[in-house]
C-alpha positions in Angstrom: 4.4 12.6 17.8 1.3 10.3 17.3 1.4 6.9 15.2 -0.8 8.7 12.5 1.4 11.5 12.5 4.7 8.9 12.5 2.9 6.8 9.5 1.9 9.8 7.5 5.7 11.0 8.3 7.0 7.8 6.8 4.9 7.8 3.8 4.6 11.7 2.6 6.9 12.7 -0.4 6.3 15.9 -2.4 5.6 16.0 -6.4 4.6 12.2 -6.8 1.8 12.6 -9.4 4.1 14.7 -12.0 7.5 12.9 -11.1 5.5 9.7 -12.2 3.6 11.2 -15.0 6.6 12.8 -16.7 8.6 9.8 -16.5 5.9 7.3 -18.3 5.1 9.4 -20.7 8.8 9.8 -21.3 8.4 6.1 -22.0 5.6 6.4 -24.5 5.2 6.9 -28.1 4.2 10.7 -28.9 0.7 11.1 -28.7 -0.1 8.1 -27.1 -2.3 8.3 -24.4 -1.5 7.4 -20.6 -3.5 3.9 -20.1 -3.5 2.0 -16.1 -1.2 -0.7 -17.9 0.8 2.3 -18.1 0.7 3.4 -15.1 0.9 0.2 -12.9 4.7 -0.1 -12.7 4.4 3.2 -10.6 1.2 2.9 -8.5 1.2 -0.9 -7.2 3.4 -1.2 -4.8 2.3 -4.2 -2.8 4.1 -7.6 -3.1 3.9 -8.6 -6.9 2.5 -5.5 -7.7 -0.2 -5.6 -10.5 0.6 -9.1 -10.8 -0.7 -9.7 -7.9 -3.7 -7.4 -8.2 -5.0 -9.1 -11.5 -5.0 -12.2 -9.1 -6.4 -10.7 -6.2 -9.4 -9.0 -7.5 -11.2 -11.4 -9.7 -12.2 -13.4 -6.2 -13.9 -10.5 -4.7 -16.6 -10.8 -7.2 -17.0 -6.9 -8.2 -19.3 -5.7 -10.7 -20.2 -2.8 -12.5 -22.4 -0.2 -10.5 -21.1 -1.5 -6.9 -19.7 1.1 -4.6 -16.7 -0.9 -3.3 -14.1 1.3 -0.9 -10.3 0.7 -1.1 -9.0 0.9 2.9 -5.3 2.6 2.4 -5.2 3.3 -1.1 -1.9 4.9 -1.5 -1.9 6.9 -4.5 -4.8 4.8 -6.0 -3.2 1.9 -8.5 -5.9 -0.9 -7.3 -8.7 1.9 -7.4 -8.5 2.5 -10.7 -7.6 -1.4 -11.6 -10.9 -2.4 -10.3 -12.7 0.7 -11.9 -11.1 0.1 -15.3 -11.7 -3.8 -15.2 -15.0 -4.4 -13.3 -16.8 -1.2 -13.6 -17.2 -0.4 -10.3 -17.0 3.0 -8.3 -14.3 2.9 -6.0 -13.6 5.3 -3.4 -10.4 5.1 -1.6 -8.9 6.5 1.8 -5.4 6.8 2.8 -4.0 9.2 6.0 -1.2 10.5 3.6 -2.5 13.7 2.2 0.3 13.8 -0.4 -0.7 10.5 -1.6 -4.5 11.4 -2.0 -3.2 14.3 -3.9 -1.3 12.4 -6.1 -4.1 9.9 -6.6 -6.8 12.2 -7.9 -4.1 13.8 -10.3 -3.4 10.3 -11.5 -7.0 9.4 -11.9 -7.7 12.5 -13.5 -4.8 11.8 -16.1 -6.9 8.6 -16.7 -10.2 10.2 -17.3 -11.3 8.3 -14.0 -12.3 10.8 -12.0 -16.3 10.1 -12.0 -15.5 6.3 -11.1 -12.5 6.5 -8.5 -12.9 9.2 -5.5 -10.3 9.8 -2.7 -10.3 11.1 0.7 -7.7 12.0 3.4 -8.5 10.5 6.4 -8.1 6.9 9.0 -9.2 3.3 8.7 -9.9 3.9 12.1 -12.3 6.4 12.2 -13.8 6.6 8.1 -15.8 9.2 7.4 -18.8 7.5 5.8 -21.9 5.9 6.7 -23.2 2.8 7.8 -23.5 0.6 5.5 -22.3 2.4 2.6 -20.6 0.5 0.5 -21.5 -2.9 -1.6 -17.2 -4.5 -1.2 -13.8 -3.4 0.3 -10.3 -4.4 -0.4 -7.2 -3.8 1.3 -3.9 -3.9 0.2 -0.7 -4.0 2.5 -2.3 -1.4 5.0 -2.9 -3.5 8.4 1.2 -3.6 8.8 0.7 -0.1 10.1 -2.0 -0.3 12.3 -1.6 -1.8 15.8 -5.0 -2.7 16.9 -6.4 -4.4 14.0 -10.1 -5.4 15.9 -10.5 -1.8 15.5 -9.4 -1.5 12.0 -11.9 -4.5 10.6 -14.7 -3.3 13.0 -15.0 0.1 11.3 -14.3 -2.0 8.2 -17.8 -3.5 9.1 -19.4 -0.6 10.2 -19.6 1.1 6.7 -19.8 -2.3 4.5 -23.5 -3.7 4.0 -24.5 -7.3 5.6 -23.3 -9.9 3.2 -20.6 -7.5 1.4 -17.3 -9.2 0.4 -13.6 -7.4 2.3 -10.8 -8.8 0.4 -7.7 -8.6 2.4 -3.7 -8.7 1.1 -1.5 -8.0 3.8 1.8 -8.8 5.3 1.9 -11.1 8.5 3.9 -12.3 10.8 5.6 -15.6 10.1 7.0 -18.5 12.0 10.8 -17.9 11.4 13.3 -17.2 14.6 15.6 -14.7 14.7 15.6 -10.7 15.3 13.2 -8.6 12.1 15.6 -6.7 10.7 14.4 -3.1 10.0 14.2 -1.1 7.8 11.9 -2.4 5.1 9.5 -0.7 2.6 6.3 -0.2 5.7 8.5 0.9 8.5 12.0 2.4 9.6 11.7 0.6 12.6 9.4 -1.6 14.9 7.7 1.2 16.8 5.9 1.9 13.1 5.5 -2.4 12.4 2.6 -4.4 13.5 2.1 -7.6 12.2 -0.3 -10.1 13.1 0.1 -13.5 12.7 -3.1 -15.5 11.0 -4.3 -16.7 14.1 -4.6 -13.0 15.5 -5.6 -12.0 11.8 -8.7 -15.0 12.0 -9.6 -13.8 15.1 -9.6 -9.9 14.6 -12.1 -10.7 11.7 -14.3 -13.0 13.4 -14.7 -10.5 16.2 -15.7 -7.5 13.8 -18.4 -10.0 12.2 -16.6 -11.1 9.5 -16.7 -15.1 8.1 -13.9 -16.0 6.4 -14.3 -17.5 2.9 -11.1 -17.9 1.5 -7.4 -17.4 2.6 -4.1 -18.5 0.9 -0.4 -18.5 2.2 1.5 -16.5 -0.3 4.8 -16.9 1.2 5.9 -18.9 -1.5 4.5 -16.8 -4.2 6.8 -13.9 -2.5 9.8 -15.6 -2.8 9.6 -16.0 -6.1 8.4 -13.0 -7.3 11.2 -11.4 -6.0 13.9 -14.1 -7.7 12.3 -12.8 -11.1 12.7 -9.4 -9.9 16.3 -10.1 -8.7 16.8 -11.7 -12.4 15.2 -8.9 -14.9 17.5 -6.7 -12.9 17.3 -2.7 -13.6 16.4 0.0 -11.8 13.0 -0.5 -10.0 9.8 1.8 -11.1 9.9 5.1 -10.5 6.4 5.3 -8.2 8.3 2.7 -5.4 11.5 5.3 -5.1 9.2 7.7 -4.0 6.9 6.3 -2.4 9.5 4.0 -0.1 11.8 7.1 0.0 15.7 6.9 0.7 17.4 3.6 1.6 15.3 1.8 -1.1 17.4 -0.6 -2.1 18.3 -1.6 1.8 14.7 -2.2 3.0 13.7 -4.4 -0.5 16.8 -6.1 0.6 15.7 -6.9 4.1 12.4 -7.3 3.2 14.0 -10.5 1.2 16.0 -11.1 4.2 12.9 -11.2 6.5 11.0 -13.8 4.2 13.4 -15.9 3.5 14.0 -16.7 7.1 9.9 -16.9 7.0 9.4 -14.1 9.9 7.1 -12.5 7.4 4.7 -12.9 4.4 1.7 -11.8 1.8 -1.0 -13.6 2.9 -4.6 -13.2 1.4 -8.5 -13.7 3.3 -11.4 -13.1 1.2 -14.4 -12.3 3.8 -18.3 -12.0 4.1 -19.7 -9.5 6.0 -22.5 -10.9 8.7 
């Protein structure tokens, strides 16, 4: 089996779009229209969720009329965030065809389809041109890719000179002891890649990136999951299927894992040279 086909294998669950859709509008008064507030419990699923998107995406700068491409967009949450709030077109890719499916039906429920577009296929090997897009963002994708020169090369390849990559991704931390698998990215450690900042500096700077900003959100982590831990509750629908069985055991390691520091969010906000 390939890593692709491991990752997509990991990833892939059946009926996403409708299992969501039927249960939020469950939650809704009749009539009331589906809105991305609504939606956002389901369809960000990266440390803090859309929390953390709302303070991720105002430093990338994105306007209206900018074609900005989301790198591993899931089932397209931060796609249609930044459409909805900055007016940009966003087009996402992702190698899980059952999450592209599910992200065009969810887009579609939102009346978004002329401003978000998705396609199946790698951050490794995009199927676009040079140049082609005006800003990129990437949310919790790297985890899963081993070489990540290659990943922010092609990242390069199709972004303009002087475009803006935003980057929020899990890294590896200073904390001893043995990772203890599974947790929400990975069953195990042949599907795990993390980089530490160092590697993460350098991986950019090679591609041609310069690095503008980047912020530690280690502690940010922690304590977004102690608020978590204290509403208490079953957890949104969108993360049971998306993180599949044994969701409750990797959240819980993934606590594990940051509070001995061997992991953490960690966010770079670069120019392209």
């Amino acid at each position: 089996m390939s890593d692709d086909e491991g990752i997509t294998g990991h990833y892939a669950r059946a009926g996403i779009a409708q299992t969501i859709l039927t249960a939020v509008r469950a939650s809704l008064p009749e009539g009331r229209e589906i809105s991305v507030a609504d939606l956002a419990p389901a369809d960000e699923f990266h440390i803090g969720g859309i929390e953390a998107t709302r303070r991720f995406v105002p430093g990338l700068a994105l306007k209206p009329g900018m074609r900005v491409l989301d790198i591993g967009c899931g089932i397209g949450g931060t796609a249609r965030f930044v459409a909805a709030e900055t007016g940009a077109e966003v087009t996402g890719i992702d190698l899980t065809a059952e999450f592209i499916a599910a992200a065009d039906a969810l887009s579609s429920s939102l009346g978004l389809t002329a401003r978000t577009h998705f396609h199946c296929g790698s951050a490794l090997d995009m199927p676009f041109g040079d140049a082609s897009f005006d800003g990129a963002f990437s949310l919790h994708v790297a985890m899963n890719i081993a070489d990540k020169g290659a990943l922010y090369r092609e990242a390069a390849r199709v972004l303009r000179p002087g475009a803006v990559l935003g980057i929020y991704d899990v890294l590896a931390g200073p904390g001893e002891g043995t990772f203890v698998f599974p947790v929400p990215w990975a069953a195990g450690p042949q599907a795990s890649w993390l980089a530490t900042p160092g590697e993460m500096r350098a991986a950019l700077d090679g591609a041609g990136f310069d690095i503008l900003e980047e912020e530690d959100l280690y502690a940010y982590a922690l304590e977004f999951f102690a608020r978590a831990a204290a509403r208490g509750g079953p957890p949104p629908v969108g993360l049971h299927l998306l993180i599949g069985e044994g969701f409750a055991e990797r959240i819980a390691n993934l606590r594990t894992n940051l509070a001995a520091r061997r992991c953490g969010p960690w966010k770079f906000v670069c120019r392209r040279r």
